[in-house]
C-alpha positions as CSV (number, residue, x, y, z in Angstrom):
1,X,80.4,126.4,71.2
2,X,79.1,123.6,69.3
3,X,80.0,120.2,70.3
4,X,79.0,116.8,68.6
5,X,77.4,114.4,70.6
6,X,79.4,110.8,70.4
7,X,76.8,107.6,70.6
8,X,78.2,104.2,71.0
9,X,76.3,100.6,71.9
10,X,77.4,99.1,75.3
11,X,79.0,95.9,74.7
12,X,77.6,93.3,76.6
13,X,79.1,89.9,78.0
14,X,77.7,87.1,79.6
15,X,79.4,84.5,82.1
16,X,78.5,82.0,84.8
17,X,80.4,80.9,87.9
18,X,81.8,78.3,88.5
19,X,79.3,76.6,90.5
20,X,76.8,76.9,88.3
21,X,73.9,78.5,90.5
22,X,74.7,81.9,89.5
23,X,74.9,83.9,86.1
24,X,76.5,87.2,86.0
25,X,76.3,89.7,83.2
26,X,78.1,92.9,82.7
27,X,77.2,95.6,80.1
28,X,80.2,97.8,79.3
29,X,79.2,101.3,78.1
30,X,82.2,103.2,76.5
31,X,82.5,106.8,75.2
32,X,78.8,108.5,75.6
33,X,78.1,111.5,75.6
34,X,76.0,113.3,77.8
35,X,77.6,112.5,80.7
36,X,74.2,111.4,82.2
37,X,73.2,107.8,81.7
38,X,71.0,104.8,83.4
39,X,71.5,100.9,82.8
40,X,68.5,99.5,83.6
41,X,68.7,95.5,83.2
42,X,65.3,93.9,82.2
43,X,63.8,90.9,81.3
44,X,61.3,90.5,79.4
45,X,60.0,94.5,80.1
46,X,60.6,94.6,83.5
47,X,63.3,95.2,85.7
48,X,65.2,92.1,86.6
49,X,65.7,91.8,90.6
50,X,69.1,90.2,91.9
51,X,72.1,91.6,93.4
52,X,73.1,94.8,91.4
53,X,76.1,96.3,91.4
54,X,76.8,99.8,89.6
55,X,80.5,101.1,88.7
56,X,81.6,104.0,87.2
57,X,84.5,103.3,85.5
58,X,88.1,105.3,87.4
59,X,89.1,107.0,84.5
60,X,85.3,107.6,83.5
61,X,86.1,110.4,81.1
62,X,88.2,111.7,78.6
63,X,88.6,114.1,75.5
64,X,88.2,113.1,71.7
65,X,90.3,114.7,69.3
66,X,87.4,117.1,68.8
67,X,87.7,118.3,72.7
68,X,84.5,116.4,73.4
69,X,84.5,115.1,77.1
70,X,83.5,111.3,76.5
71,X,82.3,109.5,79.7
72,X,82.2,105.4,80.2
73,X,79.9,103.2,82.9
74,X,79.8,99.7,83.5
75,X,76.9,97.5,85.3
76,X,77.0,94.2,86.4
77,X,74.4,91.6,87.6
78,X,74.4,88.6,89.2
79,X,70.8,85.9,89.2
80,X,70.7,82.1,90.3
81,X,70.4,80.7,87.7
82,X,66.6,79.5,88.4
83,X,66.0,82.9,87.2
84,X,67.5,83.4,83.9
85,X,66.4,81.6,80.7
């Protein structure tokens, strides 16, 4: 059976709270194929440290038109703000 393999860029958004010590990003990943996948958050080359939190998304996969299963992950991480620039 030959299946296509679907790539798409994950969308990412950045927001800080409202006290102002803390920036949070999230980077949406929607309809990848395989279904295996990392999000690795870095800055400048390395991996960033600070409270991360992984979710798959509840209805994490689905089927094109083609019958390809498509899968979608989401990420999210939280720094004081001290730490980003």
């Amino acid at each position: 059976m030959n299946s296509s393999v679907v790539y798409q860029l994950p969308t990412i958004k950045v927001c800080s709270s409202d006290e102002g010590e803390e920036v949070s990003f999230s980077c949406i990943a929607k309809d990848f194929s395989p279904k295996s996948y990392e999000i690795k958050w870095l800055k400048n080359g390395n991996e960033v440290t600070g409270q991360k939190d992984e979710i798959t998304a509840p209805f994490g996969e689905r089927k094109d038109s083609n019958g390809n299963t498509l899968y979608s992950a989401s990420s999210f991480l939280s720094v004081q703000t001290t730490e980003w620039s």
